[in-house]
C-alpha positions in Angstrom: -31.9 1.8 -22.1 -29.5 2.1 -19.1 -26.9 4.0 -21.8 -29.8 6.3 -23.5 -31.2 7.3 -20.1 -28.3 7.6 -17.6 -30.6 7.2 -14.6 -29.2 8.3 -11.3 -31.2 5.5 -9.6 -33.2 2.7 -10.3 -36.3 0.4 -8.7 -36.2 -2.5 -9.9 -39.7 -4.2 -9.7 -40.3 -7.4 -11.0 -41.5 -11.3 -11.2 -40.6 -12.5 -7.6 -38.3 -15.2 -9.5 -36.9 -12.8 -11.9 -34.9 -10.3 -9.7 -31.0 -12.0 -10.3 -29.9 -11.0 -13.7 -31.8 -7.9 -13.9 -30.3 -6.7 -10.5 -26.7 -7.6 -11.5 -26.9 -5.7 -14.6 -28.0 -2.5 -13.2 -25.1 -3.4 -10.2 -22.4 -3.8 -12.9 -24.0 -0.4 -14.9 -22.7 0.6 -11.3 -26.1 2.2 -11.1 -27.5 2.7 -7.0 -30.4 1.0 -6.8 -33.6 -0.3 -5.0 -34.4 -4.1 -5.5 -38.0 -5.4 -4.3 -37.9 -8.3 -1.8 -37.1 -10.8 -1.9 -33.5 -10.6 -3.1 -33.5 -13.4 -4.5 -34.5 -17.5 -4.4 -30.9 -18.6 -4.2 -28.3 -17.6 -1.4 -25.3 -17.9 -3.6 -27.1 -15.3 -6.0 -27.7 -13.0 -3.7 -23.9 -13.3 -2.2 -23.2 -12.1 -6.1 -25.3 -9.3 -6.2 -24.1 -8.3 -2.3 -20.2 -8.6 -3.3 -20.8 -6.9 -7.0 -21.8 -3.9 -5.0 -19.6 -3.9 -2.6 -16.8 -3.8 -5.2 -18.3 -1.0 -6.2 -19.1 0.8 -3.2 -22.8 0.8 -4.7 -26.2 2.1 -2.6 -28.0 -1.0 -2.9 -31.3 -1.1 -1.1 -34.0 -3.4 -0.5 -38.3 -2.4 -0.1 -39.1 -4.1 3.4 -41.6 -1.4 3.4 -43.5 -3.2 6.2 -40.7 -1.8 8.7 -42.5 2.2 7.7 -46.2 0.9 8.3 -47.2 4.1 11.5 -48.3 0.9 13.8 -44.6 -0.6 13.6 -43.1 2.8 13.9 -44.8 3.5 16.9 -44.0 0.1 18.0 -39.9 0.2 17.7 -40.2 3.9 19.5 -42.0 1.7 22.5 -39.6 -0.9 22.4 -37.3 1.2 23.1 -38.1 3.6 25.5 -38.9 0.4 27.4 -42.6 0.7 27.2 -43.0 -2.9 27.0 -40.0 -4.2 29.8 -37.8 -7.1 28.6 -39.4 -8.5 25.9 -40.2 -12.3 26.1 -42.3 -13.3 23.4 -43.2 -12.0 20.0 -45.7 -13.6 17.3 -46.4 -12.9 13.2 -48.9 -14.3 11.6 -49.7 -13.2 8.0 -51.3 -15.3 5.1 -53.6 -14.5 1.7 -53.2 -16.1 -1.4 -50.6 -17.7 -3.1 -49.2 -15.6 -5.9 -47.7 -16.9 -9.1 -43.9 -18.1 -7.6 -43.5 -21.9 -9.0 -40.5 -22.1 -5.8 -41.7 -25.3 -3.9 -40.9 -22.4 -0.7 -41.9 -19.2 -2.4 -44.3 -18.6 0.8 -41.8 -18.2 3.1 -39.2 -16.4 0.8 -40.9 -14.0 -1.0 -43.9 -13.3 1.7 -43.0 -14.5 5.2 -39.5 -12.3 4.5 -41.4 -9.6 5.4 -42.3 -11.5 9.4 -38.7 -12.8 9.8 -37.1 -9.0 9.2 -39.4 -7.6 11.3 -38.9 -9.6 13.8 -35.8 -8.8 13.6 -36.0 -5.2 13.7 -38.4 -5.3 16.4 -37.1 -8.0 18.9 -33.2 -8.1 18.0 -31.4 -11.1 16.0 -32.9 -14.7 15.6 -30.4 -17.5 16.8 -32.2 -20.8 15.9 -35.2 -21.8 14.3 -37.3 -24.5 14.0 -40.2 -25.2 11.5 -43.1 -27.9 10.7 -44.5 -27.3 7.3 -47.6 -29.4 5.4 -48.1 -29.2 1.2 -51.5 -30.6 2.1 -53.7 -28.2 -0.6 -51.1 -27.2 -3.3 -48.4 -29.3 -4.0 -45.6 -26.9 -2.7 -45.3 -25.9 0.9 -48.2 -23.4 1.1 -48.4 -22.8 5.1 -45.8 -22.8 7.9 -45.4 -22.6 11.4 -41.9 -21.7 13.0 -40.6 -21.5 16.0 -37.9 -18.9 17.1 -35.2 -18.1 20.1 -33.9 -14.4 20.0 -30.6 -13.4 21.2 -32.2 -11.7 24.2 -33.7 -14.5 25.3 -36.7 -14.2 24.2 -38.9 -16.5 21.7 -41.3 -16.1 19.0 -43.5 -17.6 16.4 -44.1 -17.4 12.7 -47.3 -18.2 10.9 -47.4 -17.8 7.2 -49.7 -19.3 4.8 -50.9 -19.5 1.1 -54.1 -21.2 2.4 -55.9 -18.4 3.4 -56.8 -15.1 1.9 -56.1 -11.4 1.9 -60.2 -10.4 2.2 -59.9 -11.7 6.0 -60.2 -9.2 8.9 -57.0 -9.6 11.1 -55.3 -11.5 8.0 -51.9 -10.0 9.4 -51.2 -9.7 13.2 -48.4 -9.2 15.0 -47.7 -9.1 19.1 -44.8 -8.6 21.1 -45.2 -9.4 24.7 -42.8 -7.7 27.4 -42.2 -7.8 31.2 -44.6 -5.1 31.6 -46.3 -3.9 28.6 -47.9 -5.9 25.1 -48.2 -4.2 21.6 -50.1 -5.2 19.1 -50.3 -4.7 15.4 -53.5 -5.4 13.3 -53.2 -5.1 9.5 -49.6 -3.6 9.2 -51.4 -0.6 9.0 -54.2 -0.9 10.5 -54.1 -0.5 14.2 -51.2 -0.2 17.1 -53.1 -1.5 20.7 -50.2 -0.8 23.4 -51.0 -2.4 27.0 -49.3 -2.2 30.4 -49.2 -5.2 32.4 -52.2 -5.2 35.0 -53.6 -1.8 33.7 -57.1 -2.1 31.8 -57.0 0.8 30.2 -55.0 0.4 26.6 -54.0 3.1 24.4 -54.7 2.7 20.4 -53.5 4.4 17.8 -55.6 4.2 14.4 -55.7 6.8 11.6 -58.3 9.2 11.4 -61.0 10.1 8.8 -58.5 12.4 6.4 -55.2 10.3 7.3 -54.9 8.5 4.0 -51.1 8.5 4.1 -50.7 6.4 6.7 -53.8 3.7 6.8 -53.1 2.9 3.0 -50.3 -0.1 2.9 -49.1 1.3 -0.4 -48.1 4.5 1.0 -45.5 2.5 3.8 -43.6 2.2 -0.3 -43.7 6.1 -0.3 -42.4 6.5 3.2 -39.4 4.1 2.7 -38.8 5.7 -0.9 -39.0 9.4 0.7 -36.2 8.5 3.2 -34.3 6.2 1.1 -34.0 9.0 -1.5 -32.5 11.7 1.6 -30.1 8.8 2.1 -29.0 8.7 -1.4 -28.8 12.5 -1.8 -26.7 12.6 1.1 -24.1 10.2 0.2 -25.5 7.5 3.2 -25.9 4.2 3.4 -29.3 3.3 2.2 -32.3 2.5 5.3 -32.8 -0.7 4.2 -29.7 -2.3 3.1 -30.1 -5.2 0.7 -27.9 -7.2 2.8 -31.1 -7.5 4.9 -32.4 -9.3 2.3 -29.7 -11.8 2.2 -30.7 -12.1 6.2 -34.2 -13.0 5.4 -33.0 -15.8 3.3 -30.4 -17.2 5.5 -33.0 -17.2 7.8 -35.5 -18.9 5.4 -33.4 -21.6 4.5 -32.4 -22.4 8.3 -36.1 -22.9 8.7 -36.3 -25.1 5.9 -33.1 -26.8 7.0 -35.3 -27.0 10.1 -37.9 -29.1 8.9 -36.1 -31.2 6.2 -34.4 -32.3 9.2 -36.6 -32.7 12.0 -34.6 -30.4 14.1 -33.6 -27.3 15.4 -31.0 -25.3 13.7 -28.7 -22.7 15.0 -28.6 -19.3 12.7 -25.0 -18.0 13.2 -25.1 -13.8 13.1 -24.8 -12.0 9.9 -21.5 -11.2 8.9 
């Protein structure tokens, strides 16, 4: 197909477990691409799909779409004008149910991906981790807690599960908590609550009746897609590059690392 059609880009959008061959191929077609999260299961795979594009000086980008939700937007914007002070601690919680992944960790590598790059984007780099993680309902380790330090200083939490459902109100929330000021995201798309320290009055931002584009989830795909496609036009680096993929899971296995050991585990910086 790749020799009959000549695409100028591909998505590449399939099983969770499936992404490695597929995305080399279309890497050694030396085709620019978008691969969906997550990477891939297997750090050495996606070290071969990370240096087979950078031989070839390849746009390779990845769909943490979560990062073009409005409430995060508006959230990174008051991060950094310093709405919030110094930050100190930041939260994620997020859980539904389990998809079809047979990975005894596909809950935190191909969901909770999404709460350990935001994080990141949000609060600066994660330096060490430390996790406590039960198989209690399905044989693989369904739900997580994790603990996190940030370069800054500051420290987090991660909640992800496979034991609860996608049909719950609040199913995803996420806070950061600063010096001065607390935002809070309800839903990824749902609602942005921004507070000031001491104030009462909070200001909300929540889509109104005719703003389909941005409280529908799906459309946060369109929004990375619009921008991702200006990059590539451009000649730029892509938004999202897929080495922030390879983050996520460097940062997934130091959790796991984490727990198998009964420790805390240092996270060295991306390279």
């Amino acid at each position: 197909m790749l020799d009959a059609e000549q695409p100028d880009f591909v998505s590449l959008s399939l099983p969770n477990e499936g992404h490695f061959d597929a995305t080399l191929e279309i890497i050694e077609a030396g085709i620019p691409l978008l691969a969906e999260k997550p990477l891939v299961f297997e750090l050495d795979e996606a070290r071969i799909l990370l240096d087979a594009a950078a031989q070839r000086d390849l746009f390779f980008a990845i769909n943490f779409n979560h990062r073009y939700a409005e409430p995060v937007r508006r959230t990174r914007e008051a991060v950094e004008r310093g709405d919030l002070g110094d930050l100190v601690f930041a939260s994620w919680r997020f859980g539904g149910e389990p998809g079809t992944s047979a990975h005894p960790h596909a809950n935190l590598i191909e969901t909770q991906c999404h709460g350990l790059d935001m994080l990141e984007h949000l609060c600066g780099r994660i330096t060490s981790v430390m996790s406590q993680m039960t198989k209690k309902t399905q044989g693989v380790y369904s739900t997580l807690v994790v603990a996190l330090e940030f370069a800054n200083g500051a420290v987090g939490s991660l909640v992800g599960s496979y034991d609860s459902s996608y049909a719950y109100p609040a199913t995803h929330l996420l806070e950061l908590n600063g010096t001065i000021g607390r935002a809070v995201v309800e839903d990824t798309v749902k609602r942005l609550t921004l507070s000031q320290a001491g104030n009462e009055t909070r200001t909300v931002w929540e889509a109104g009746y005719f703003n389909d584009r941005d409280r529908e989830f799906h459309r946060t795909f369109d929004k990375h897609v619009d921008v991702l496609l200006d990059a590539l036009r451009a000649g730029d680096p892509p938004p999202i590059h897929a080495r922030d993929g390879l983050r996520a899971l460097e940062l997934a296995y130091a959790i796991i690392s984490s727990f198998e050991g009964g420790h805390r585990v240092e996270v060295p910086a991306p390279q």
